[in-house]
N, CA, C and O atoms as a CHARMM CRD file, in Angstrom:
* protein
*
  352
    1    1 UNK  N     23.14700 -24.38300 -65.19300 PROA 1      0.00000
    2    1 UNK  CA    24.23800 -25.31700 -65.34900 PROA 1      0.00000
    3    1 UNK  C     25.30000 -25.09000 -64.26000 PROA 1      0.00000
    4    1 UNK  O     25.97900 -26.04100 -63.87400 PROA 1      0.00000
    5    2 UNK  N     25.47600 -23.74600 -63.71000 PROA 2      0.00000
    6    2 UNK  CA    26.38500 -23.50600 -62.73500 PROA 2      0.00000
    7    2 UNK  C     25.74400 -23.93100 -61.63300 PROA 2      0.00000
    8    2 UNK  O     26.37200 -24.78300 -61.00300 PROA 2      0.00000
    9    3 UNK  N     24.70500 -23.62100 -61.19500 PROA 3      0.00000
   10    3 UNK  CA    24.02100 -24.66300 -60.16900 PROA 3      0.00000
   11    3 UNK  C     24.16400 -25.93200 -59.94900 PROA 3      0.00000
   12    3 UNK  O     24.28500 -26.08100 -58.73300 PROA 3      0.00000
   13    4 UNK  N     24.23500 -27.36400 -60.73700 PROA 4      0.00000
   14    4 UNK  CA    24.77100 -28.26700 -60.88800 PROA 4      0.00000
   15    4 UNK  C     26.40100 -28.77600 -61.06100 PROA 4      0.00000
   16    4 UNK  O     26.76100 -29.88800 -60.67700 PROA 4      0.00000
   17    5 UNK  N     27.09500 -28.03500 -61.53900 PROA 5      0.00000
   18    5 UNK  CA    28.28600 -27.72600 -61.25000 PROA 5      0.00000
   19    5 UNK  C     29.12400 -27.41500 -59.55100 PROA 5      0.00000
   20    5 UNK  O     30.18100 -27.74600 -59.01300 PROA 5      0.00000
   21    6 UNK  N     28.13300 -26.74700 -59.26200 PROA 6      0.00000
   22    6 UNK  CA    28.58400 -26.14600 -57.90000 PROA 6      0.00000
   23    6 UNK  C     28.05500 -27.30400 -56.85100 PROA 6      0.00000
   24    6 UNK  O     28.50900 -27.50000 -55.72400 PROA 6      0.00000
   25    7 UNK  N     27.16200 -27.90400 -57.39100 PROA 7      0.00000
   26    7 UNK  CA    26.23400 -28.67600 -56.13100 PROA 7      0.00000
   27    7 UNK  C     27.10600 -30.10100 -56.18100 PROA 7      0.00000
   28    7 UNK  O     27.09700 -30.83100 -55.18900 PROA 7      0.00000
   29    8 UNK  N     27.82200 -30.44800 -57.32000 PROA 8      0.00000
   30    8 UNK  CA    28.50600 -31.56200 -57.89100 PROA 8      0.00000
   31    8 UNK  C     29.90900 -31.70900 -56.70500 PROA 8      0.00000
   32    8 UNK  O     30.34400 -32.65100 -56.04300 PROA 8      0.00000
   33    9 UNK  N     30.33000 -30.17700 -56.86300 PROA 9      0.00000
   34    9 UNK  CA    31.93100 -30.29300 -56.43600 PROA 9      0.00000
   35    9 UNK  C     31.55000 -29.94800 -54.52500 PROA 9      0.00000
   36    9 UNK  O     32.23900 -30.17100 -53.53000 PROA 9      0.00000
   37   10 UNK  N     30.40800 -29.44200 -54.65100 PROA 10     0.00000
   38   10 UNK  CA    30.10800 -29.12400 -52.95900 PROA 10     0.00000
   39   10 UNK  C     29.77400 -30.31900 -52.32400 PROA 10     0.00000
   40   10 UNK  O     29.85900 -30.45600 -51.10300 PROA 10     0.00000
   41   11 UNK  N     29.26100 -31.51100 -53.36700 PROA 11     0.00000
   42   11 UNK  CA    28.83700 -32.83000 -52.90100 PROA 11     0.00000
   43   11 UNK  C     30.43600 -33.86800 -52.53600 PROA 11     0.00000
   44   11 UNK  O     30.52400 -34.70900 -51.64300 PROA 11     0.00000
   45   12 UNK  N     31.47400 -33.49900 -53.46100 PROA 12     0.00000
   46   12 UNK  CA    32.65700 -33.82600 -53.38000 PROA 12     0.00000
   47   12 UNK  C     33.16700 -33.54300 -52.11100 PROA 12     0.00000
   48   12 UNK  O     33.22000 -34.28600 -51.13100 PROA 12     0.00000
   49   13 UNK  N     33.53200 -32.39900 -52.23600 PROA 13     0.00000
   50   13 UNK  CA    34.10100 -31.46300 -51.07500 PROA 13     0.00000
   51   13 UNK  C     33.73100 -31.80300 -49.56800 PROA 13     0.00000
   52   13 UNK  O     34.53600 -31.94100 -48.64800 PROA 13     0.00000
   53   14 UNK  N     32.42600 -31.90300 -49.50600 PROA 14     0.00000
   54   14 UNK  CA    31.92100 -32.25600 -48.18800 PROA 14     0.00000
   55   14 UNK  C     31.75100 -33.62700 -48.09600 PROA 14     0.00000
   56   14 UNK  O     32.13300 -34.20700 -47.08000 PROA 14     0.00000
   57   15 UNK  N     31.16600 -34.30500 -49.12500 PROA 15     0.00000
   58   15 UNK  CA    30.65900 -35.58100 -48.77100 PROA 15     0.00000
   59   15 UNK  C     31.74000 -36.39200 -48.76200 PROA 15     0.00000
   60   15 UNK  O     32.07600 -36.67800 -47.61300 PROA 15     0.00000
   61   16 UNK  N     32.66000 -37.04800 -49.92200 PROA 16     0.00000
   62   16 UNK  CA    33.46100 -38.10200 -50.21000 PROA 16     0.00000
   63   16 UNK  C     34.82400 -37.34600 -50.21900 PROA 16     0.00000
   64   16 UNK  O     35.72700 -37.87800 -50.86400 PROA 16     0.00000
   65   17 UNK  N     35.06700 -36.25200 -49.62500 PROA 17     0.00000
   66   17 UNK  CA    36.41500 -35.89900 -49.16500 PROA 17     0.00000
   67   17 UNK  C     36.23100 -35.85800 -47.44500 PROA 17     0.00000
   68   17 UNK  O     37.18700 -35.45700 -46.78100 PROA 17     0.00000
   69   18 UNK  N     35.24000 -36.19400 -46.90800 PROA 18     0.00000
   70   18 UNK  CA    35.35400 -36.14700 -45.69400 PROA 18     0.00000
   71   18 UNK  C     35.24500 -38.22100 -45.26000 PROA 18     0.00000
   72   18 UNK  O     35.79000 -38.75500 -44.29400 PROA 18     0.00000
   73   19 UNK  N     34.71200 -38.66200 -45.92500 PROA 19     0.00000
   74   19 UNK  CA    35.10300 -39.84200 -45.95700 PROA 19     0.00000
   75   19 UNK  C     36.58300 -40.96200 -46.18600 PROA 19     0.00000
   76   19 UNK  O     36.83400 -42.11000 -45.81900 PROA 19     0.00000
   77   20 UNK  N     37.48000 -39.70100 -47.14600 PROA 20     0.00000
   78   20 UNK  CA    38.51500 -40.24000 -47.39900 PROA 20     0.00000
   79   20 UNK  C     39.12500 -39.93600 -46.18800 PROA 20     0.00000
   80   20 UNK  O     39.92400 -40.78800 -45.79900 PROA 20     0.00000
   81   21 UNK  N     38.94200 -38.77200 -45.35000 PROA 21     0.00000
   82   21 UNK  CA    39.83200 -38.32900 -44.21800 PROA 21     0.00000
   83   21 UNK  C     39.61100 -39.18300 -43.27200 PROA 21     0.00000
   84   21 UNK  O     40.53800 -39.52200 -42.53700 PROA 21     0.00000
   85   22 UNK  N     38.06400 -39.79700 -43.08400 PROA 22     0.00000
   86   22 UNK  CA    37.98400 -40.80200 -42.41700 PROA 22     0.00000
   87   22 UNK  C     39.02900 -42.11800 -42.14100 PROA 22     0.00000
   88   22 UNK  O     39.31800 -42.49600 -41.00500 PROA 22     0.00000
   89   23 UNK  N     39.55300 -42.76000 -43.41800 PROA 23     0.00000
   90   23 UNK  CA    39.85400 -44.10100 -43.43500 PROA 23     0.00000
   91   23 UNK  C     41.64600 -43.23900 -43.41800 PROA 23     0.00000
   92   23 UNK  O     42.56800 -44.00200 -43.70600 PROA 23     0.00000
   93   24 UNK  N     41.99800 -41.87400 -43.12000 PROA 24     0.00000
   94   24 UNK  CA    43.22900 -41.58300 -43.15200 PROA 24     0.00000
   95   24 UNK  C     43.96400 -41.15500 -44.23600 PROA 24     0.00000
   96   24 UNK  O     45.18400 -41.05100 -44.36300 PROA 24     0.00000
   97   25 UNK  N     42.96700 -40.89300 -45.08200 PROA 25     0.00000
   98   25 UNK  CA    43.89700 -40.03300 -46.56300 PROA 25     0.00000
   99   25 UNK  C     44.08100 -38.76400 -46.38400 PROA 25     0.00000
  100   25 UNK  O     43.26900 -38.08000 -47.00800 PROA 25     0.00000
  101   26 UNK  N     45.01700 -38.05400 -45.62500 PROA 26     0.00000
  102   26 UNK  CA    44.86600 -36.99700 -45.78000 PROA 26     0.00000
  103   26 UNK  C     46.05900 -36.24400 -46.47600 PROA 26     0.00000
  104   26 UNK  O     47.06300 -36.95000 -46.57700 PROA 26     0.00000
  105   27 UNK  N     46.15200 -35.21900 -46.88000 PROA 27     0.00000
  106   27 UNK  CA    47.08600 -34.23700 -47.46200 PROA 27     0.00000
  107   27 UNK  C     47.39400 -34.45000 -49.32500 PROA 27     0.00000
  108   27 UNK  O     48.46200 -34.13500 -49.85100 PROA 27     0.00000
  109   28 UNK  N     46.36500 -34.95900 -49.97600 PROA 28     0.00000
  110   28 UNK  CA    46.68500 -35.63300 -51.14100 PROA 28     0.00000
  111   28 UNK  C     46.55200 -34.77800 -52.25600 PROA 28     0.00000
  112   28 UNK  O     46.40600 -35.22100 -53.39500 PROA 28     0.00000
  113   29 UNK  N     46.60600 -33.26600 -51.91800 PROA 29     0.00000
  114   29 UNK  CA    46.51100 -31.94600 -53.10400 PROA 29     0.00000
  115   29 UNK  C     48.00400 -31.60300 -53.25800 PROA 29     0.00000
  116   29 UNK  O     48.72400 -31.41300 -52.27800 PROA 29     0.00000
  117   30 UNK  N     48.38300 -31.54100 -54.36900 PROA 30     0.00000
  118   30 UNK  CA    49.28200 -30.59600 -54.47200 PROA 30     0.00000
  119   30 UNK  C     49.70600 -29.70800 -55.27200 PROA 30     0.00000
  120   30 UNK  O     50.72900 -29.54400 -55.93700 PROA 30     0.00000
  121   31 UNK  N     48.45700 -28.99200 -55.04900 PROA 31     0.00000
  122   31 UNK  CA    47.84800 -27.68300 -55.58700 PROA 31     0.00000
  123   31 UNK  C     47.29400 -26.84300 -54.44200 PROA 31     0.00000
  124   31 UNK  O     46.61800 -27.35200 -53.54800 PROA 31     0.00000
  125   32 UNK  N     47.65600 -25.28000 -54.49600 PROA 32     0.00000
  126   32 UNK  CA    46.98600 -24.34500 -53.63900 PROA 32     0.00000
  127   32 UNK  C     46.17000 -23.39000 -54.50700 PROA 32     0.00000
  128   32 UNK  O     46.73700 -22.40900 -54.98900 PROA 32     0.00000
  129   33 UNK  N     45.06600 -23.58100 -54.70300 PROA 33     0.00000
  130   33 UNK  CA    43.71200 -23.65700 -54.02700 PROA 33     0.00000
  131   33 UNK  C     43.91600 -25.31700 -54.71400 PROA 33     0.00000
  132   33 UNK  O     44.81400 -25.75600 -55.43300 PROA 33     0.00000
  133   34 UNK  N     42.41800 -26.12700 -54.03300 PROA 34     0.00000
  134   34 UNK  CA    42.57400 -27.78100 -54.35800 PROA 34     0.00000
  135   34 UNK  C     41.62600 -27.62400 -55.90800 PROA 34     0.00000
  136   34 UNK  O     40.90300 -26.79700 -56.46300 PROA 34     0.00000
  137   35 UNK  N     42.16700 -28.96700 -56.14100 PROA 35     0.00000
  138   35 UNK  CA    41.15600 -28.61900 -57.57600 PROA 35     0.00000
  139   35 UNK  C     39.76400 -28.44200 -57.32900 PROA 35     0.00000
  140   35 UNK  O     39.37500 -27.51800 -58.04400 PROA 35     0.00000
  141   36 UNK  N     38.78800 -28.93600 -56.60200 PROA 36     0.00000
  142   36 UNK  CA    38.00700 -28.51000 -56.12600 PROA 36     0.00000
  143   36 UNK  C     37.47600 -26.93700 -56.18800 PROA 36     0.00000
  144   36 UNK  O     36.51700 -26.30700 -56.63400 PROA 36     0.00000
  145   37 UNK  N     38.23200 -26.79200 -55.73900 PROA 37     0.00000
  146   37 UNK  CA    38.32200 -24.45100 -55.19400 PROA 37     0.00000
  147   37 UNK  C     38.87400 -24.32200 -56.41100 PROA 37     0.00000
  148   37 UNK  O     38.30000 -23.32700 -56.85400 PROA 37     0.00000
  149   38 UNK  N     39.77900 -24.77600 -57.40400 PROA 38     0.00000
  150   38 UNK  CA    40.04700 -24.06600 -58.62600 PROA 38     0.00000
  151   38 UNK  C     39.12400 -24.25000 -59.74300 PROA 38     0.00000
  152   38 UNK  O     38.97700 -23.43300 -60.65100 PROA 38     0.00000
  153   39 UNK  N     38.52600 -25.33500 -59.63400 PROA 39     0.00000
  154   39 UNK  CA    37.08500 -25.50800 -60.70100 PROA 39     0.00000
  155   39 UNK  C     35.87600 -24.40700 -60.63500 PROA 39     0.00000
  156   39 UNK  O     35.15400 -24.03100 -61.55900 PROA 39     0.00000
  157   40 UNK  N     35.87500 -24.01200 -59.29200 PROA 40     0.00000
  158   40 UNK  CA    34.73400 -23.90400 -58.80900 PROA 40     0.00000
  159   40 UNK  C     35.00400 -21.83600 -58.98000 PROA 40     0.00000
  160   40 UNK  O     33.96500 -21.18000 -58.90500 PROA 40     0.00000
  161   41 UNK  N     35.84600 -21.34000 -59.11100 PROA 41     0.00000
  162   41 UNK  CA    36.34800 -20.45100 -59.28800 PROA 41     0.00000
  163   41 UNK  C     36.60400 -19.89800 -61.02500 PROA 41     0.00000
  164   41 UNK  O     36.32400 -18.89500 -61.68200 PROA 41     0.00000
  165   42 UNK  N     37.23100 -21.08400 -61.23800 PROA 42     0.00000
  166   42 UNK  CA    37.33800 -21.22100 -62.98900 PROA 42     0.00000
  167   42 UNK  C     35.91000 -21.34000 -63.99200 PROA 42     0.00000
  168   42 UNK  O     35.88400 -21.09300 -65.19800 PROA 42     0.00000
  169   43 UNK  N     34.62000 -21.83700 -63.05100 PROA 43     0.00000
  170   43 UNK  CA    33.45100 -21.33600 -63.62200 PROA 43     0.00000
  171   43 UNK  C     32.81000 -20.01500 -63.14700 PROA 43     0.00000
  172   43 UNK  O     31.91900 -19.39100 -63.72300 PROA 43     0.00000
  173   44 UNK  N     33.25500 -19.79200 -62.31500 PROA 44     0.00000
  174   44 UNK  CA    32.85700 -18.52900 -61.73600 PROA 44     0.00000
  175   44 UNK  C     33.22400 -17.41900 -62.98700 PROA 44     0.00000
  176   44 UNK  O     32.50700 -16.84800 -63.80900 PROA 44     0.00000
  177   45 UNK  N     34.77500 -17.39700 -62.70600 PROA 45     0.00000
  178   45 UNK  CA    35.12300 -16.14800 -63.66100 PROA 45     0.00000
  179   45 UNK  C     35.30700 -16.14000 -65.11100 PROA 45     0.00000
  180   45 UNK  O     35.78600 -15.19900 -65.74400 PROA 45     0.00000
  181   46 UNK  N     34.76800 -17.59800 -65.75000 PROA 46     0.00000
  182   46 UNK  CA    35.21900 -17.90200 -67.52600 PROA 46     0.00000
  183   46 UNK  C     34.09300 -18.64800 -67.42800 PROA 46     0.00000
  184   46 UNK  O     34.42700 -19.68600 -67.99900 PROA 46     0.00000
  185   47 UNK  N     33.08300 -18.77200 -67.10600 PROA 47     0.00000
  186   47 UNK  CA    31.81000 -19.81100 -67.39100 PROA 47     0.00000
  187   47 UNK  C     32.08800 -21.18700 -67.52300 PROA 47     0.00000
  188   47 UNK  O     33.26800 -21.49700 -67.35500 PROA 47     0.00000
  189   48 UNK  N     31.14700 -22.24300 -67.82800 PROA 48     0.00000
  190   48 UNK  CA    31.18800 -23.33500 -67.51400 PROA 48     0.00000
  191   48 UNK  C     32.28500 -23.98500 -68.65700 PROA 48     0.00000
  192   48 UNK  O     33.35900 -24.53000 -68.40100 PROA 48     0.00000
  193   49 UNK  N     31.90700 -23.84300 -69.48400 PROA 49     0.00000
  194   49 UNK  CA    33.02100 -24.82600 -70.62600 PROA 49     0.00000
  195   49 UNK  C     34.20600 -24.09300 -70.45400 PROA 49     0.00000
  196   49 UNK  O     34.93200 -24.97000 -69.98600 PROA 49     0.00000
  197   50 UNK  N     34.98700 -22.93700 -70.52400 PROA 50     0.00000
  198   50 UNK  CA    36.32200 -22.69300 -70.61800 PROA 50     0.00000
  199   50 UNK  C     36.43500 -23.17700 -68.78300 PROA 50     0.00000
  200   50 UNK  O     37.41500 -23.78800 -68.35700 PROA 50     0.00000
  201   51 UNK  N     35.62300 -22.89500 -68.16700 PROA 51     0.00000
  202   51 UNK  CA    36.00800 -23.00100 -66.60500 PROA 51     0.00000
  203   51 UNK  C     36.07600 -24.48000 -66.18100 PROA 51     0.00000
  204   51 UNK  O     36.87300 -24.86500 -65.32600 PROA 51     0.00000
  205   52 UNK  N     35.13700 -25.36200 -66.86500 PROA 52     0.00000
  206   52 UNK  CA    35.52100 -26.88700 -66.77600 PROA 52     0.00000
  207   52 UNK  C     36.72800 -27.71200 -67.83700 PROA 52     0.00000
  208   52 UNK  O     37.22600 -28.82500 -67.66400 PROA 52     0.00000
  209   53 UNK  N     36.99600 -26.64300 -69.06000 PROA 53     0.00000
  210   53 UNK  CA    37.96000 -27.02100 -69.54000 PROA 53     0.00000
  211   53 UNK  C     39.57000 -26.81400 -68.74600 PROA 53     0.00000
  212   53 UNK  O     40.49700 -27.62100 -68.81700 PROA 53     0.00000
  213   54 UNK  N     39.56800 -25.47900 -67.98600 PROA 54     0.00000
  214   54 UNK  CA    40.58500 -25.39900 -67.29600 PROA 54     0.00000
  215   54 UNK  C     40.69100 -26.11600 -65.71600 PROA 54     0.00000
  216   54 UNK  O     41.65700 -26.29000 -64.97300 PROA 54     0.00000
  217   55 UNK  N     39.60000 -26.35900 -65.61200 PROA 55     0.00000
  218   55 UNK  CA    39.96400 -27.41800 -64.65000 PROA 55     0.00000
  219   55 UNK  C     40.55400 -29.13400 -64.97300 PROA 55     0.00000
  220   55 UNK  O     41.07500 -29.97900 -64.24600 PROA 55     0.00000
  221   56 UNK  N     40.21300 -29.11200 -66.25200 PROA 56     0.00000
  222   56 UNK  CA    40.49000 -30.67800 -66.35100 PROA 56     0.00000
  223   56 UNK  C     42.15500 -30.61600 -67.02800 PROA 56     0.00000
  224   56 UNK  O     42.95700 -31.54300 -66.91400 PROA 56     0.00000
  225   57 UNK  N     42.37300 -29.59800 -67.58100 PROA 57     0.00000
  226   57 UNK  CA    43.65200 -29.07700 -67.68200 PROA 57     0.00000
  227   57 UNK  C     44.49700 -29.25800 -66.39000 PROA 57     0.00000
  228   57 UNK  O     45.49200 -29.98100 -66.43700 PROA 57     0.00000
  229   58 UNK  N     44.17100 -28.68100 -65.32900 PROA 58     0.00000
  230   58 UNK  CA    44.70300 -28.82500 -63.88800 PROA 58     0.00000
  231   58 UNK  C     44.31600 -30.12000 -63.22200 PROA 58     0.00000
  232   58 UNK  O     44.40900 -30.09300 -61.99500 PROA 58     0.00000
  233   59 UNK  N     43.85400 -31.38100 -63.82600 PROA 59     0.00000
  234   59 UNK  CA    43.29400 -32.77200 -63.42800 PROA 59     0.00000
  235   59 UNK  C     44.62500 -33.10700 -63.80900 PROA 59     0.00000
  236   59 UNK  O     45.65500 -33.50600 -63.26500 PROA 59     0.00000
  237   60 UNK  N     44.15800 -32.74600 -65.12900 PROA 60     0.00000
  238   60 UNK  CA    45.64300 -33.84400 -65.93900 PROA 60     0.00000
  239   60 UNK  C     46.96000 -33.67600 -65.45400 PROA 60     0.00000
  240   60 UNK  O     47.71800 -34.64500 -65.40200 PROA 60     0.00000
  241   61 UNK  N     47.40600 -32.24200 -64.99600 PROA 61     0.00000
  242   61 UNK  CA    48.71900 -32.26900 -64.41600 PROA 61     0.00000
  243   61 UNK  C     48.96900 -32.53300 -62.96900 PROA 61     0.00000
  244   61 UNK  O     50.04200 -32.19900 -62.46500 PROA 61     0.00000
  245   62 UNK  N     47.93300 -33.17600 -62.20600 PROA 62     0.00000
  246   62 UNK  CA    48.16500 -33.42300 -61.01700 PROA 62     0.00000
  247   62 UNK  C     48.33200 -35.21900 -60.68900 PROA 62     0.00000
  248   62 UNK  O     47.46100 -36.06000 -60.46700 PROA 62     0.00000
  249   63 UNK  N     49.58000 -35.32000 -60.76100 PROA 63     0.00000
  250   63 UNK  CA    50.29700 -36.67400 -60.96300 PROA 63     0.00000
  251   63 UNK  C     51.81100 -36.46900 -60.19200 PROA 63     0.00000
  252   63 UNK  O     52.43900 -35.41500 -60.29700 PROA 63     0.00000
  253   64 UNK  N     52.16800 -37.32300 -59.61500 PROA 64     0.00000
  254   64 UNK  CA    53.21700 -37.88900 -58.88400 PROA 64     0.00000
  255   64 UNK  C     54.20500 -36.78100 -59.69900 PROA 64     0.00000
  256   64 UNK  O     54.52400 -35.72200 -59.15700 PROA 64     0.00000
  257   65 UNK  N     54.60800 -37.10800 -60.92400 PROA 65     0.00000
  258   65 UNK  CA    55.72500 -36.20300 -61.70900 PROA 65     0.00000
  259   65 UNK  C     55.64700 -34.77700 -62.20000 PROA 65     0.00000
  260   65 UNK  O     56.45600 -33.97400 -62.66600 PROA 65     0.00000
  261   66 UNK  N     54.10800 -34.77400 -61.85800 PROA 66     0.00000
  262   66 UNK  CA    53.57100 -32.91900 -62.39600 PROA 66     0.00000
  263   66 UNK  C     54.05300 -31.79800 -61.02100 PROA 66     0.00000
  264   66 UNK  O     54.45600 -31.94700 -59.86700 PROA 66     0.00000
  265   67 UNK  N     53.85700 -31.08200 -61.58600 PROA 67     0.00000
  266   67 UNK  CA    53.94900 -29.83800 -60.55100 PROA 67     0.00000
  267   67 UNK  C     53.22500 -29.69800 -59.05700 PROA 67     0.00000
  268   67 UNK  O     52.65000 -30.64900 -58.52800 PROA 67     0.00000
  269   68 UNK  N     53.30000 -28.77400 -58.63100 PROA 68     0.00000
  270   68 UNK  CA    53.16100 -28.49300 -56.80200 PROA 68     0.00000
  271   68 UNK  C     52.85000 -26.97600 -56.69100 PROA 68     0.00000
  272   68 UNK  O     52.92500 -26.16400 -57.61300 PROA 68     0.00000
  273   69 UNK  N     52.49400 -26.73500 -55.42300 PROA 69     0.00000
  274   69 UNK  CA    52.74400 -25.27100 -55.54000 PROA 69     0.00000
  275   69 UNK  C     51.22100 -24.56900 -55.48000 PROA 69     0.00000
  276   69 UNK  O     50.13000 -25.13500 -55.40300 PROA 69     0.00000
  277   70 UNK  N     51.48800 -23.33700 -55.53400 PROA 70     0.00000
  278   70 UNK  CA    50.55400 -22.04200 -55.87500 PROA 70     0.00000
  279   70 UNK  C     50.07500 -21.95400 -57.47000 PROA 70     0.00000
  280   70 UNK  O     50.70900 -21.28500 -58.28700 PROA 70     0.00000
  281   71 UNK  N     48.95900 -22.65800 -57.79000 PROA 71     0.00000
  282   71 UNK  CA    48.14800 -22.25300 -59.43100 PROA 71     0.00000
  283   71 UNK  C     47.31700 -21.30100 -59.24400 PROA 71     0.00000
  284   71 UNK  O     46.83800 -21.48200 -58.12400 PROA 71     0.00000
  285   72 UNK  N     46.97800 -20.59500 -59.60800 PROA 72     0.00000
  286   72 UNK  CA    45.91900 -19.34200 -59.07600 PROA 72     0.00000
  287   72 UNK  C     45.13300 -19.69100 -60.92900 PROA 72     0.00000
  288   72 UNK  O     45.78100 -19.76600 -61.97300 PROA 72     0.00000
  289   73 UNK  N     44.07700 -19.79400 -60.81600 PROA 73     0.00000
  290   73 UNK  CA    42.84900 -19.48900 -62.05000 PROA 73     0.00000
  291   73 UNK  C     43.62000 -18.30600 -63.05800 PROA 73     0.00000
  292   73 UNK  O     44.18300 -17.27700 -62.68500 PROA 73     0.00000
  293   74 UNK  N     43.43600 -18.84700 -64.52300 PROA 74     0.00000
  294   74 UNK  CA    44.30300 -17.56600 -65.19000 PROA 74     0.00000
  295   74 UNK  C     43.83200 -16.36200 -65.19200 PROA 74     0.00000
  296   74 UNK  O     43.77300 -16.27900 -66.41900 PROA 74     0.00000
  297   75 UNK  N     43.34300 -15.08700 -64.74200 PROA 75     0.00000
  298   75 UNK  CA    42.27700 -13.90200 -65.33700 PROA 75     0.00000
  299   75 UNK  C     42.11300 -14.02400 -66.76600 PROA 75     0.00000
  300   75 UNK  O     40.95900 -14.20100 -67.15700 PROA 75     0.00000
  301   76 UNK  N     43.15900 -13.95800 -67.74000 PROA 76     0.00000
  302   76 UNK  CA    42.67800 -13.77900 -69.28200 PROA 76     0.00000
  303   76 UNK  C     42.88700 -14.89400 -70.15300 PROA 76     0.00000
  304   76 UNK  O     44.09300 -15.14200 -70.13700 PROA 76     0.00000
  305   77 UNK  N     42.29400 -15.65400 -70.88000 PROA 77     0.00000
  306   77 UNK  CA    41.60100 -16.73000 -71.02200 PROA 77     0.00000
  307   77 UNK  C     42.21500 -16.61100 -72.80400 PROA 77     0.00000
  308   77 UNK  O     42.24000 -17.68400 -73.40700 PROA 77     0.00000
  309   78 UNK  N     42.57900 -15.62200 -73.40800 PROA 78     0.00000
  310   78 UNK  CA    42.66400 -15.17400 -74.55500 PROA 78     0.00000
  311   78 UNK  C     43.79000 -15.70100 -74.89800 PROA 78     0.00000
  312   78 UNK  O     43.86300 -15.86000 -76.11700 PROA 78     0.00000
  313   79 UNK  N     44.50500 -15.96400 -74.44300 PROA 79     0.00000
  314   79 UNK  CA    46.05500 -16.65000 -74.51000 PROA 79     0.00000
  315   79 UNK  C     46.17400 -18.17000 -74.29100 PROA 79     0.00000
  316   79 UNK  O     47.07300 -18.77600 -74.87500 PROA 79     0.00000
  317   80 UNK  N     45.49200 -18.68800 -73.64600 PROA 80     0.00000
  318   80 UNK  CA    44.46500 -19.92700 -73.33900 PROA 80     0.00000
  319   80 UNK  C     44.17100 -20.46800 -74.67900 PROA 80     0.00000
  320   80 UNK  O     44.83500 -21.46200 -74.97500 PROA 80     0.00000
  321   81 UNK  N     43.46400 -20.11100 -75.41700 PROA 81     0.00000
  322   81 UNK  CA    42.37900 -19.81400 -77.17300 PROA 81     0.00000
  323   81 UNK  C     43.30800 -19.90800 -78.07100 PROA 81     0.00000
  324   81 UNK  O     43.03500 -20.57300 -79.07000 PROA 81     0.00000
  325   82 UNK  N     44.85900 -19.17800 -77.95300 PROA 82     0.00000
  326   82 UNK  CA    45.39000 -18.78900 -78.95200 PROA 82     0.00000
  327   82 UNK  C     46.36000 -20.28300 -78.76300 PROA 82     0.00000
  328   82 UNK  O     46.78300 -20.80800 -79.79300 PROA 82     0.00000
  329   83 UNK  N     46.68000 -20.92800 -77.37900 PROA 83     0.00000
  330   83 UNK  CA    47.77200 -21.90000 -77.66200 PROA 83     0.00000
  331   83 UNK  C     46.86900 -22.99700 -77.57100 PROA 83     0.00000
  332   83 UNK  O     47.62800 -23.86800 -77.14600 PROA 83     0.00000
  333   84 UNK  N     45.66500 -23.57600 -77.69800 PROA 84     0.00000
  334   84 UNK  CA    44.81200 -24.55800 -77.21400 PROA 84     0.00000
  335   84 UNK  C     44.40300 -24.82100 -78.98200 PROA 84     0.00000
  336   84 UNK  O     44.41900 -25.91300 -79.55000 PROA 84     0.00000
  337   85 UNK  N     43.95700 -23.12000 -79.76700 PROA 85     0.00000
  338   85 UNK  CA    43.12600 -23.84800 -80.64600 PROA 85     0.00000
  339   85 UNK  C     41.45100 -23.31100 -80.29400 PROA 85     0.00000
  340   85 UNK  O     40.58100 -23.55300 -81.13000 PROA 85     0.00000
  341   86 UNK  N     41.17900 -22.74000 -79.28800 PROA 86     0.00000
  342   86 UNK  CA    39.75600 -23.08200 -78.96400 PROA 86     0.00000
  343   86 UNK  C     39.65500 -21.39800 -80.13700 PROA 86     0.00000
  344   86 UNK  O     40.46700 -20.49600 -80.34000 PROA 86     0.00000
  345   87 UNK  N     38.43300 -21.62900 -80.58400 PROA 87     0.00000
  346   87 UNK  CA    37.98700 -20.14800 -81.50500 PROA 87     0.00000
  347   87 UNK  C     36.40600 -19.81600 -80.53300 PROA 87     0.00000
  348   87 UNK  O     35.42800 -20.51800 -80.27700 PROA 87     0.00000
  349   88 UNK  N     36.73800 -18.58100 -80.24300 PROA 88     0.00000
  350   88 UNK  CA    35.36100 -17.55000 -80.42600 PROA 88     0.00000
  351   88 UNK  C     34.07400 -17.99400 -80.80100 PROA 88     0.00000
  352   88 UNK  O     33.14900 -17.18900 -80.90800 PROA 88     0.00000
């Protein structure tokens, strides 16, 4: 499943983000690492469902009025569980 995951956002990354740069979209993250690199990281170190859940967490706040800046992937995930609701 991480195989498909990875091949998904590497198909993004390279394919249809190099197309947008084409027609002149550029600079449209404003997030350091891009969501891209934070998904792809967030399954790495919490597996696929908490790691695709925290990426879509970081989807939703990336809007004109949301935040900017440095997000770094959380390390402990347990605090995550306890304000979300998610159980063990």
């Amino acid at each position: 499943m991480k195989r498909i995951i990875f091949f998904l956002l590497s198909f993004y990354r390279y394919g249809l983000s190099s197309i947008r740069q084409t027609f002149g979209i550029y600079g449209v993250c404003r997030y350091y690492p891009t969501c891209s690199q934070y998904c792809k990281e967030a399954v790495q170190k919490h597996g696929v469902i908490v790691g695709l859940f925290l990426a879509s967490k970081r989807l939703l706040r990336c809007h004109p009025w949301g935040g900017k800046g440095w997000d770094p992937v959380p390390d402990k995930v347990k605090s995550l569980r306890k304000k979300s609701g998610i159980k063990k």
